[in-house]
C-alpha positions in Angstrom: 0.1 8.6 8.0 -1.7 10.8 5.2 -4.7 12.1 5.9 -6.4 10.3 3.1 -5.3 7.1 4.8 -6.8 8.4 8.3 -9.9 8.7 6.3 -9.8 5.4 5.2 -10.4 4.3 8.7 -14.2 6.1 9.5 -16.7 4.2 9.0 -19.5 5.5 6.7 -22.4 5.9 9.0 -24.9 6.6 6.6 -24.2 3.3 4.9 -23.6 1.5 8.3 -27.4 2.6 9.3 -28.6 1.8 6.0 -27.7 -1.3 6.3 -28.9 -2.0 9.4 -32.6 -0.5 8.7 -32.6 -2.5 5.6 -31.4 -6.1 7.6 -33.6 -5.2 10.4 -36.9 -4.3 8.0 -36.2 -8.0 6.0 -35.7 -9.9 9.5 -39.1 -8.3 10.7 -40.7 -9.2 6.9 -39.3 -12.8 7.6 -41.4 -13.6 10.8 -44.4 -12.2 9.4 -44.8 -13.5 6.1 -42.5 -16.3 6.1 -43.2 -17.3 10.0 -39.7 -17.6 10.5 -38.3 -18.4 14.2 -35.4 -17.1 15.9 -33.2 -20.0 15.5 -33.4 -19.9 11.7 -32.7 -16.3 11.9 -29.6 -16.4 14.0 -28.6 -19.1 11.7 -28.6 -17.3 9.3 -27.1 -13.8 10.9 -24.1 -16.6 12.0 -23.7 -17.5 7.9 -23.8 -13.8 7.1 -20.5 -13.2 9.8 -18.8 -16.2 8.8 -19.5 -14.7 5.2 -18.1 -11.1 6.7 -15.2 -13.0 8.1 -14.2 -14.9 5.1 -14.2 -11.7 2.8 -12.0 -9.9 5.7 -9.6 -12.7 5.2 -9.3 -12.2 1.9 -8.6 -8.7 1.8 -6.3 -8.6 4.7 -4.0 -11.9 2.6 -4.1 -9.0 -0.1 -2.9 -6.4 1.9 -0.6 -8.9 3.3 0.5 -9.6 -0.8 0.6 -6.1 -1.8 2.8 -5.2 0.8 5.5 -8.0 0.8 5.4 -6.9 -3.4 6.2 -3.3 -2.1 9.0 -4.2 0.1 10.5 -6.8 -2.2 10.6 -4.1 -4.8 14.2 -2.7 -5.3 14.1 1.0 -3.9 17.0 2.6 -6.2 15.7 2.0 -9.8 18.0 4.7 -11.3 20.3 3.5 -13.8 19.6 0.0 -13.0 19.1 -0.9 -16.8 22.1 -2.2 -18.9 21.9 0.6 -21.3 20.7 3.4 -19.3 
């Protein structure tokens, strides 16, 4: 494996804490200002993972797709054309 595909692999902490701060400030907005209890919140911290789980569906079935198009491609392409 290339090291640009180890890198791949890290997660972005900076973005990963972003995140979180900015989740956690809204959550704590929501239960003062909207009055919001903890069963609507982990209702809706359950849609955001199902959300998180239907996105890494898709992109592992295009993964899955881009590779099966790599492998079915034919590895010699020299002098495969009529004329060539």
């Amino acid at each position: 494996m290339s090291e640009e595909e180890e890198k791949i692999h890290i997660p972005k902490w900076d973005v990963v804490e972003d995140l979180f701060n900015t989740v956690s400030d809204h959550i704590d907005k929501m239960f003062t200002e909207k009055k919001a209890n903890f069963i609507e919140i982990d209702i809706a911290m359950m849609m955001i993972g199902e959300k998180i789980r239907q996105e890494k569906h898709f992109v592992y079935s295009q993964m899955e797709k881009q590779q099966d198009a790599e492998e079915s491609e034919p590895k010699d392409t020299k002098n495969t054309h009529f004329y060539g």
